[in-house]
N, C-alpha and C positions, 0 to 999 in steps of 0.2 A: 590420190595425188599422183600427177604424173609424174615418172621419173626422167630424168637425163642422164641417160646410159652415158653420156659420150662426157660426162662428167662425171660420173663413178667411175670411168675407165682413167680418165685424168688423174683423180687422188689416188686411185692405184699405183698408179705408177708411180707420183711422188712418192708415196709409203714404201714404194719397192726401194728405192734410195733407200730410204733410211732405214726399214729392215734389213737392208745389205751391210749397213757397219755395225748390226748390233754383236755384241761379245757375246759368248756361249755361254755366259752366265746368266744372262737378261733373257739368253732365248729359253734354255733352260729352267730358272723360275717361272716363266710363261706357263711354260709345257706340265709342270708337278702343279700349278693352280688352275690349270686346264681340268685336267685327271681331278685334284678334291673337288670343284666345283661341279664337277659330273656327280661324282660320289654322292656330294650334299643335297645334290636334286635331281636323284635319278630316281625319285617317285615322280615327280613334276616333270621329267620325260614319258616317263610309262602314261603317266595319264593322256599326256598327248597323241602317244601313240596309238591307244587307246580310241579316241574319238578317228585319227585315220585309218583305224582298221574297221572301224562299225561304220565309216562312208564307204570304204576299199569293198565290203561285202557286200555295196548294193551293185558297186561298179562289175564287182567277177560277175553278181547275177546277171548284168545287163548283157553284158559280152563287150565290155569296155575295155576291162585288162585282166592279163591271163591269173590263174590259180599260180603260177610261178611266179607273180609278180608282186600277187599279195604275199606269195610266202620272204619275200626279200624282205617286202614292207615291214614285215613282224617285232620288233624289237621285245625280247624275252632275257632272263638272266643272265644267259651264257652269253649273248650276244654284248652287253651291260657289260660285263667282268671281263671283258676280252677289247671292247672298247678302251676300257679306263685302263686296264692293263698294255693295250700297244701305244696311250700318250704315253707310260713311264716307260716305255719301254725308249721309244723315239727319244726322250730326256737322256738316259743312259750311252746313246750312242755320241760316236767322236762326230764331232762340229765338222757337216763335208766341207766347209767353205774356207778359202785359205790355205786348202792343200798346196803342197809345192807338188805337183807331177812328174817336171823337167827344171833342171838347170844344167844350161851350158854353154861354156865358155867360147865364144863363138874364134875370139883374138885374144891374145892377151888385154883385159882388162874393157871387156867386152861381152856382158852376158846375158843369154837370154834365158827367160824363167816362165815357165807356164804353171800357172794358178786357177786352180776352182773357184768358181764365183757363181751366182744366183743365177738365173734365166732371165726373173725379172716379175712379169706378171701372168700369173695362170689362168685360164678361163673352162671350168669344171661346169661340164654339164652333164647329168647323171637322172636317173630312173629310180625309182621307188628305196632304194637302200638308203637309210637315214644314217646309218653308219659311215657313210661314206663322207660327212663333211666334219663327224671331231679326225677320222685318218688325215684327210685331205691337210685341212687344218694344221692338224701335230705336221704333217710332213712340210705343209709351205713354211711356216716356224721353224721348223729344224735349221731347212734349205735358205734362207733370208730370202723367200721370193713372198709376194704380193698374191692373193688370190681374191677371182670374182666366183661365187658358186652360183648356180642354179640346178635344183632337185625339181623335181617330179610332181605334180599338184595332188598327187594321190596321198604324198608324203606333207605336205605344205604345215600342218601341225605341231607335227614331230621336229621339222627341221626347224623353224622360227622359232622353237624351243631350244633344242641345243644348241643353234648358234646364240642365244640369247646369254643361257649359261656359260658357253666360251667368251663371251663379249664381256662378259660380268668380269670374269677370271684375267683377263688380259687389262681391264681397266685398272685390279687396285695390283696388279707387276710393273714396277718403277721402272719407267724408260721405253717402255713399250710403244710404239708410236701407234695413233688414228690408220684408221684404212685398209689395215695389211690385210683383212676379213673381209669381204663383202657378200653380201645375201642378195639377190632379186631373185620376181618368182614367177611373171608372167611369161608368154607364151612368144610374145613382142620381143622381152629382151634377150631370148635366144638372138632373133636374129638381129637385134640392135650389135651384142656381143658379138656374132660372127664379125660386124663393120669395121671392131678396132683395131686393125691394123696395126693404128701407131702407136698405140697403146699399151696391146696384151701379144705377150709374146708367143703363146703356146696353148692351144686347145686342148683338153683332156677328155673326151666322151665316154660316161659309161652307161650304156643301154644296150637296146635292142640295133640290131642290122639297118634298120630304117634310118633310126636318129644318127648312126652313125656317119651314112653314105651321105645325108642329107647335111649334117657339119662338113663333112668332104668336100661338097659339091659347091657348097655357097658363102668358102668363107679364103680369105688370101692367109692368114694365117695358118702357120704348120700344124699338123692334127696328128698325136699321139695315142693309141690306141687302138682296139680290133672291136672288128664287126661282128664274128660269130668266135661261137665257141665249139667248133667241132672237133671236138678230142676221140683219139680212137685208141685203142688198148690191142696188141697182137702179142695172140697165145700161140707160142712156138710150140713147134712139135716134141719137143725136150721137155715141157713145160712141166712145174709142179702142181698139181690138181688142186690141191690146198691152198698154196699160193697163190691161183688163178681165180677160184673160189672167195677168196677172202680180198683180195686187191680188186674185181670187177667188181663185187657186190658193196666193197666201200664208194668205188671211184663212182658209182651207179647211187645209189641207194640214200650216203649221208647227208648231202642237200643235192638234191637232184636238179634244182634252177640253177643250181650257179654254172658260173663259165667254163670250169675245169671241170664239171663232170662229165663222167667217159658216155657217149651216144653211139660210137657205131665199135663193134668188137670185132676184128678179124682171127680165124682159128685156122691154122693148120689141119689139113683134112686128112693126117695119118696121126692127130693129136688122140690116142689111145680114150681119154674120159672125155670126150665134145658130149654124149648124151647126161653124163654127169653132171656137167659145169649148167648144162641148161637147163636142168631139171637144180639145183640150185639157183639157178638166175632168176626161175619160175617160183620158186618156193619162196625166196627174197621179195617179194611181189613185184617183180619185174615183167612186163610183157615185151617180148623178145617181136620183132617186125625182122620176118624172113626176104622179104619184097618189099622196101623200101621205096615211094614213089620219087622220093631223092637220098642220096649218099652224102647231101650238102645239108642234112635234115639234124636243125638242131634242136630235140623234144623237150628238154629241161622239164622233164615229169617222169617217172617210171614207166619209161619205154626205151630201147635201142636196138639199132640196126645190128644183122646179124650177117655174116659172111663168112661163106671156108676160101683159101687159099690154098694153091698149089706148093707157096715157096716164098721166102723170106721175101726175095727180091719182087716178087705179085704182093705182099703184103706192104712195103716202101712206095713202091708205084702207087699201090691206092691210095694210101695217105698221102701222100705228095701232088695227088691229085684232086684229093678231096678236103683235106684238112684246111682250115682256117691258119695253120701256122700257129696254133696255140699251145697243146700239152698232147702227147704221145707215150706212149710206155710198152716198152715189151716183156711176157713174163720168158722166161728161158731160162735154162740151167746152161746152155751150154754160151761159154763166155764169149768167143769168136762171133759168134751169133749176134749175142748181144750188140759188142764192139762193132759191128757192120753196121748192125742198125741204127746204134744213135751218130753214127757218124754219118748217116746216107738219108736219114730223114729232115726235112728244110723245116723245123717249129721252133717256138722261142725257147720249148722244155723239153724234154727227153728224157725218161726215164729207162729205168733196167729194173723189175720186178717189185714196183713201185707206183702208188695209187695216184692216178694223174690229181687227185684232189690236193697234193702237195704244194700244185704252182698256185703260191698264195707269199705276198711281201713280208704274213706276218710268220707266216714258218718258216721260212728263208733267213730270217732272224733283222728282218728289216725294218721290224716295228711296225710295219704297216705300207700299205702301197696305194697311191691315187689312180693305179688301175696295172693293165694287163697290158702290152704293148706286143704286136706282133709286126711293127717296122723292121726294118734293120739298119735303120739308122738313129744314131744319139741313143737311145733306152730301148732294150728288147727284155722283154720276159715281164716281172712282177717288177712295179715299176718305185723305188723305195728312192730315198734320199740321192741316191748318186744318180738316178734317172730325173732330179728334178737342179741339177747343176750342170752349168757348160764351164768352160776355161776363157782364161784371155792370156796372152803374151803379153810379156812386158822386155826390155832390153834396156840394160844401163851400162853407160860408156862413159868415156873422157872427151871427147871434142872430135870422135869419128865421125868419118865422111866416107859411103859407097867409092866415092874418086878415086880413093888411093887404093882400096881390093881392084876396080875397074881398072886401073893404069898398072898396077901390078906392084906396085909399091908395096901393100901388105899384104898379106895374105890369110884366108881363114885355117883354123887348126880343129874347130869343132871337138874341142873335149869336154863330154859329160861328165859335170860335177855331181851330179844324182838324178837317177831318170828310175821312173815309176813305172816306166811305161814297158810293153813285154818286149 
């Protein structure tokens, strides 16, 4: 059956209306019948996932999609218990919507107020991670915004399944309006979706560098997100061997696809254990690339780029030159050190002796994130509830008129009655 995108983009947007005035109590029960209804059939997931891992394995043979791509695909326990755990978690947090940010009295009996409100409509285009549409989901729900998803045909099983079981859960929550979900799956309504314009307010890509440039390039809508993930790790010469050891081989080692794992490592070359740490990094089953054919080389497999530096300020340069703008980390003991670096490095994260596998929405305590954002404008970093809310101004008076500040008659006093803002 053919579809009309430019008419699933329409009822989005009406639903984004009316998920914008629902109460935190409706979105709420959404969100806890979300989470049981996982729970209830999260065999009748696994099985799904199931049949797209036993097609995903003809595809790695073929050389269709990478071994990092099946391993996203994967859905196993922990993945399960971590899902169903950041709907409750997104349920527990404060409603962003309706914040008061500013108010202030611009005249006597003249005020102006800036308020958190929805975006509106989201348009989620994303690769092999089936976990990524109950996040997406719990977070447009939290946010009262509107979402259209489209996942990855390697995934096509798995996600027609659990949006099936959100779709379930959202139907018997009273009050909950039609549309705020939507699922397409062809290849068309990518770029059907890039055309809506009037429609969908804000793109979210999560993939590969390709998909991302190519949302970039062929859509008028704003695009939130990053293309690579190239995170670098620098071991100062102060550094602690054990620390360095334990922080590279997690940030390396514990899912080596995903975005925030660390790929290239700079060492100081008076760093006392450098033959240490890489005979660890070797023994880790890490294969170290001393001649990297790029420094833009993002492996997402047990491998990473290897570099000595001369000096803090050669180890900033690199990464400012090579980084993606993602996650960063220095190990040091000495704090000046530190303090330089996360001040003088341009990435959305920054750490101080600290495993870049941290930059994640759910460890952040965000419940969850509809991705990575390495803009710098509207949401940078892990992008959770407050990156999926803009504001509007509102002003309420008695019968004012610009005339009378213009001719000099009144004049403004601009006193904040409460401002959020820094």
């Amino acid at each position: 059956m053919e579809v009309n995108f430019s008419e699933i983009a329409k009822k989005a947007k009406a639903a984004s209306k009316k998920v914008a005035t629902l109460s935190a109590d409706v979105k709420n029960k959404a969100l806890l019948n979300i989470a049981k209804n996982i729970e209830d059939n999260k065999e009748r997931i696994f099985a799904a996932n199931r049949e797209d891992l036993s097609n995903a394995e003809i595809l790695v043979k073929d050389g269709k999609i990478t071994q990092s791509t099946f391993n996203r695909l994967k859905l196993d326990e922990n993945k399960m218990r971590d899902m169903i755990q950041g709907v409750k978690d997104i349920a527990r947090l404060d409603d962003p919507i309706g914040k008061v940010l500013l108010k202030r009295e611009l005249d006597e009996g003249l005020v102006l107020t800036k308020t958190s409100c929805p975006i509106g409509v989201l348009g989620i285009i994303f690769e092999a991670r089936p976990d990524v549409i109950t996040q997406v989901s719990a977070l447009a729900i939290k946010s009262s915004n509107a979402v259209i998803l489209k996942g990855g045909k390697e995934s096509v099983n798995t996600n027609k399944t659990i949006m099936s079981v959100i779709q379930e859960a959202l139907k018997n929550t009273e009050g909950f309006p039609d549309n705020v979900l939507t699922q397409v799956f062809s290849r068309d309504d990518v770029a059907e979706m890039l055309k809506q314009d009037k429609y969908i307010d804000l793109i979210i890509p999560r993939g590969g560098n390709s998909l991302v440039k190519f949302i970039k390039e062929n859509t008028k809508i704003p695009v939130l997100g990053h293309a690579d993930g190239i995170c670098h790790i620098y071991v100062d010469e102060s550094a602690d061997i054990e620390k360095a050891k334990n922080i590279i081989i997690d940030a390396k080692t514990q899912y080596p696809s995903a975005c925030n794992a660390v790929e290239t490592i700079l060492v100081h070359e008076k760093f006392k254990y450098k033959e240490e740490l890489k005979k660890a990094i070797t023994e880790a089953g890490v294969e170290i690339i001393y001649t990297p054919e790029s420094w833009h080389k993002e492996y997402g497999e047990k491998k990473l780029s290897y570099k000595e530096v001369s000096s803090l300020d050669e180890a900033i340069e690199h990464i400012n030159e090579y980084s993606s703008g993602h996650t960063e980390s220095i190990i040091t003991e000495n704090e000046e050190n530190a303090k330089i670096f996360m001040n003088s490095v341009d990435s959305s994260g920054v750490y101080h002796n600290v495993s870049t596998r941290f930059a994640d929405g759910f460890r952040y305590g965000f419940g969850a994130e509809v991705g990575i954002s390495t803009n710098k404008t509207h949401a940078r970093g892990p992008v959770g509830l407050e990156g999926l809310t803009i504001y509007k101004y509102t002003i309420e008076g008695n019968g004012h008129i610009v005339k009378d500040y213009a001719d000099g008659v009144k004049s403004f006093h601009h006193r904040d009655i409460y401002n959020q803002l820094p």
